[in-house]
N, C-alpha and C positions, 0 to 999 in steps of 0.2 A: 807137179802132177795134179791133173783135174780130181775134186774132193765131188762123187755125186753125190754122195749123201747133204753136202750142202745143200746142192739141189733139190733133191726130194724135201728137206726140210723147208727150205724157201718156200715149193709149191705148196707141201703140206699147212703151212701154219699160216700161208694167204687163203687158201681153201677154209680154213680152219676158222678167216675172221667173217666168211659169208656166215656160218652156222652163230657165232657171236652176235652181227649185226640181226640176224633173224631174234636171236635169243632179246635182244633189246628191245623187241617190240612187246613184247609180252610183259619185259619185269618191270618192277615200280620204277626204276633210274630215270632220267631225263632223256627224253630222245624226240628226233623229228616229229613223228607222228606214235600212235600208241592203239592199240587192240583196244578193243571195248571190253574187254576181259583181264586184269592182271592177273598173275599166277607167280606170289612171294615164292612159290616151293625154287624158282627159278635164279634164285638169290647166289647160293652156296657153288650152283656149280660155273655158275658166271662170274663169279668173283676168284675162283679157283684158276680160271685162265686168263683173267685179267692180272694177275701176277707175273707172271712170264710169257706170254704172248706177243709183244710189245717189245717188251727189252731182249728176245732171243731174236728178232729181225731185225735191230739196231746192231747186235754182235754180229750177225751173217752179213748183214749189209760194210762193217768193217773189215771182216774177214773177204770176201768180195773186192773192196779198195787195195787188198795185200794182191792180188790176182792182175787188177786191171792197171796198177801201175807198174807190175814187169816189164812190160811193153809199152810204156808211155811214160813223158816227162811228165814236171808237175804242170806245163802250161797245155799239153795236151789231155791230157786227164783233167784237166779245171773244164775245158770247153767241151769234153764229152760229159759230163755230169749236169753241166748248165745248159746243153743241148739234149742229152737224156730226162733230165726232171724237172728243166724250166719249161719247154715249150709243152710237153702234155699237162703240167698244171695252169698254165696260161689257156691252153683249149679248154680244159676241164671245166674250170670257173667260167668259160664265158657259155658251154654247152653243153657238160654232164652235168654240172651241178645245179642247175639252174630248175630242171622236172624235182628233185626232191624241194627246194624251197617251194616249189607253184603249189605239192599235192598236201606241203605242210599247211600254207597258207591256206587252201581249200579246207580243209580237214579243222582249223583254228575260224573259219568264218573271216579270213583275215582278206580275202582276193575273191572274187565271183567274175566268173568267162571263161573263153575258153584260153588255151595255154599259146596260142600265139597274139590273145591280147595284152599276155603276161612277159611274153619274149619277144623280140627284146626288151622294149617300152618300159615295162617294170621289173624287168630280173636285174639289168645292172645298175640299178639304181640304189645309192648306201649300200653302210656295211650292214651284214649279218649279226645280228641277229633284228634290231631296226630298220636295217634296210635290208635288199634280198641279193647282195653279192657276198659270196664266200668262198670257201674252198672245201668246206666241209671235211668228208673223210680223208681228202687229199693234202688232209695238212703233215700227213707225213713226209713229202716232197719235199714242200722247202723246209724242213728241218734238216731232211738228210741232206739237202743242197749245202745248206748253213756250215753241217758239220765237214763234209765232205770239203770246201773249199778252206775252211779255218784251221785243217789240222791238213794240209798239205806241207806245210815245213816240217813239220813232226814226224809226217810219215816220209817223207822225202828223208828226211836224217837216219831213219832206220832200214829203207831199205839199202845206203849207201856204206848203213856201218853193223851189218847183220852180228858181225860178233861183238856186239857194244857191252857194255858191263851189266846195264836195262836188262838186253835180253840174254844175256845168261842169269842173270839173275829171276827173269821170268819164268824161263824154264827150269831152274833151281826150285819155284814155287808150283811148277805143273807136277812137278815128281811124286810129290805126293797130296794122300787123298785127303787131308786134315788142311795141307798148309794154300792149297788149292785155295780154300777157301779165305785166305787173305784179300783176296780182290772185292769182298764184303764193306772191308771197313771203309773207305772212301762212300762206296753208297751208304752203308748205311748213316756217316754225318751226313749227305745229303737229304738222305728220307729223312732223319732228327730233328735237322737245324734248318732246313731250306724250306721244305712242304709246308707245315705251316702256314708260312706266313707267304706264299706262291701258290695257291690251289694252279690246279692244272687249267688251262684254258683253251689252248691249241691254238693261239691268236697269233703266239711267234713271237711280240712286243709287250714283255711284262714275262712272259710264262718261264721265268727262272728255274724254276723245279724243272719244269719238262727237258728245258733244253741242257741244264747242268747235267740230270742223272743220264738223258740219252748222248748227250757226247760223250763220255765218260762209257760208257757200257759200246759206244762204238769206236773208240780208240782200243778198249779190251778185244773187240774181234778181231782187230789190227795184230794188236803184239799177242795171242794168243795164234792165231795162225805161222808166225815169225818162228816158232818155240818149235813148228812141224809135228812127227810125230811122236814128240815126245809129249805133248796136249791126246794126241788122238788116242794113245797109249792107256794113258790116265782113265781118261772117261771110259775107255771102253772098259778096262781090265776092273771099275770101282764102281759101274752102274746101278748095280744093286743096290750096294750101301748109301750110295748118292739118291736112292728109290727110298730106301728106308728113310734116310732123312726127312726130304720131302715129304715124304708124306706124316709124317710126326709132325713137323714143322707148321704143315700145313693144320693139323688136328690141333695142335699148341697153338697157333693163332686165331682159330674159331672160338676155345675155350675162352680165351682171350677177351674176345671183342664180346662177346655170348652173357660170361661172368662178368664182366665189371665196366663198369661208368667210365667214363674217359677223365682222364686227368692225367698230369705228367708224367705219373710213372708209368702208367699204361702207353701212354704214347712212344717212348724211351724204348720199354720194355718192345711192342709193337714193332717197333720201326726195324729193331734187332734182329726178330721172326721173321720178319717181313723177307730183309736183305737176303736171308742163310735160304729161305723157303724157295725165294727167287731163284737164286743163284741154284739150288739144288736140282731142281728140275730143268733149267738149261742142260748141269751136265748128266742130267737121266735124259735128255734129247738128245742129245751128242754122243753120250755114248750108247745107246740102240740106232740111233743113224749110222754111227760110225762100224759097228756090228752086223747091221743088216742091211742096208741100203747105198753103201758104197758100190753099185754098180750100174753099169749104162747101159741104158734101154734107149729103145725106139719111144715111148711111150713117155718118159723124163725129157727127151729131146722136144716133143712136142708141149706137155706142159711147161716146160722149161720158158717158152716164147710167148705162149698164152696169160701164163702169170700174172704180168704186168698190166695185160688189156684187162684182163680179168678184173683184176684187183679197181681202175679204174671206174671201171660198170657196175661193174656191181649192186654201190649200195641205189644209186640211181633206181635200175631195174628193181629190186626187192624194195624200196620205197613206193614207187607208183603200182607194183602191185599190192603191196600192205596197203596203199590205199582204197581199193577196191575190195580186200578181205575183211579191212576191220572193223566193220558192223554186220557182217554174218555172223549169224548164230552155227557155227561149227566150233568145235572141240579144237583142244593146244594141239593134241597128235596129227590131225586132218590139217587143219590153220595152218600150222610150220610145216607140215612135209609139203604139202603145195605151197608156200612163200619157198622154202628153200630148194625144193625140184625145181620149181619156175627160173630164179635166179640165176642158178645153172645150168639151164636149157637155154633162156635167153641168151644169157650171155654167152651159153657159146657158140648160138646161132649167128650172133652178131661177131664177132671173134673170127671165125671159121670163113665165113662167106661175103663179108663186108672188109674187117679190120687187116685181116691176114693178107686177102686178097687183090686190094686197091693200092695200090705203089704210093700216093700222095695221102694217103689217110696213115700209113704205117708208123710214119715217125712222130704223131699228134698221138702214137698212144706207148712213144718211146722204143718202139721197134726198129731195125733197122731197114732200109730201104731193099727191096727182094731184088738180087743177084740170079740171073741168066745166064 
């Protein structure tokens, strides 16, 4: 049985990273280009989504893998994954990605002309951040490529052996709202002992942390869908309390990092916070999706398909317009609602009227080819 509430959460929390990536131009963090205005006060509520934002599309995207291999072997399913998110990040890199490096390079005094003396000639030239070929925000691809083809024996053996000892013993731990919370400790050694000494990079080759905690948290969407509704049960009937936590959690890790100096214990202590705050607010998603948005519209079916183009485009478009806003003198309210209306008009001018509608463009941005 189709889960919409997945859905709406998918579209939701991809819509959810345009308002993020806008939020980046403004805060101190490191980013492509940067407003001639920072705004610290932007700190706390960016960093609140940066907790779970991330690792709840790594679980839906496992939970997703439970779905699309009912109807496919493991070698059919390998070539749709590698035909679904190899070939748009092979396009991406060589033509979405290429305007945000040109308007960084402009903006750093790094490149001067115009943008097709920059493309191709100097866009695929070196890696990124030395040289100007990358993948940018699209390094979620091949990660999920990574995972998705590395744990097909895994998932292959469970959906062969649904009543394995694994998952009764998984749903043993869905039943309830305290022990739910055993799927913590694995991350949290992860956050402990791995981060550290792996800061995050998005490079693919070296980023341990990234790719340990995110396979890990997309195997969980695997065997958490497997468990049925006896998962959807949980979150929904224990949302509140799973609210309450979170958001303590979330208050206890501000205090946290706010009151004291970093050192081992804090980090330890931190890492703790971190994993329960995380995990708590996935299932306050899950269980108000599972609550109120399990149902199908007309309107889900179309974002449904957009999604993906979407997600694509995106930061491209709110790059090279952030390049044009970031030395006006207007206010963060004015500045952001125009970078992020823009974002979402463009993109789904482009979506709508080009990506949707051209048969040979559709699968460059993982669509499938339109049926007559």
């Amino acid at each position: 049985m189709r889960r919409y509430d997945l859905d709406w959460l998918r579209v939701l929390v991809f819509a959810l990273l345009i308002f993020y990536h806008v939020g980046m131009f403004f805060v101190p963090w490191g980013f492509h280009i940067k407003n001639n205005i920072i705004y610290d006060s932007l700190r706390t509520p960016m960093w609140f989504l940066n907790q779970w934002r991330l690792p709840i599309l790594f679980i839906i995207s496992g939970m997703g893998t439970f779905y699309a291999l009912r109807k496919r072997s493991g070698k059919q399913f390998a070539l749709e994954r590698i035909k679904r998110l190899l070939i748009p990040l092979i396009f991406g890199m060589l033509v979405i990605i290429p305007p945000q490096v040109y308007v960084e390079r402009l903006s750093k005094n790094q490149f001067s002309g115009s943008y097709f003396e920059f493309w191709p000639s100097q866009a695929l030239i070196g890696i990124y951040p030395e040289g100007n070929l990358s993948w940018h925000h699209l390094w979620f691809l091949p990660y999920l490529l990574l995972f998705s083809l590395l744990l097909i024996p895994l998932f292959l053996f469970f959906k062969n052996n649904p009543k394995s000892k694994i998952i009764h013993w998984i749903a043993q731990l869905v039943k309830h709202p305290i022990k739910i919370y055993a799927f913590v400790i694995p991350l949290y050694f992860v956050e402990a002992f791995v981060e550290p000494y792996f800061p995050v990079t998005h490079a693919l080759i070296g980023d341990w942390f990234t790719i340990i905690n995110y396979t890990i948290l997309f195997l969980f969407g695997f065997l958490l869908i497997t468990v049925k509704n006896v998962f959807w049960k949980t979150v929904e009937t224990y949302r509140f309390q799973f609210l309450i936590t979170g958001m303590l959690s979330f208050l206890l890790m501000l205090f946290l990092v706010k009151s004291y100096d970093d050192s081992t214990i804090r980090h330890f202590t931190e890492a703790l916070i971190k994993v329960v705050n995380m995990w708590s607010w996935i299932l306050v998603l899950f269980g108000f999706a599972s609550k109120y948005l399990n149902k199908k519209s007309s309107l889900l079916s179309y974002c449904n398909q957009a999604v993906y183009p979407f997600y694509i485009l995106h930061q491209s478009v709110m790059l090279v317009l952030a390049y044009y806003l970031m030395d006006l003198e207007w206010g963060l309210a004015v500045k952001g609602s125009t970078l992020t209306i823009g974002t979402f008009a463009l993109s789904w001018l482009l979506y709508e009227f080009i990506i949707r509608r051209i048969t040979f463009i559709r699968p460059l941005f993982g669509l499938k080819k339109r049926t007559y």
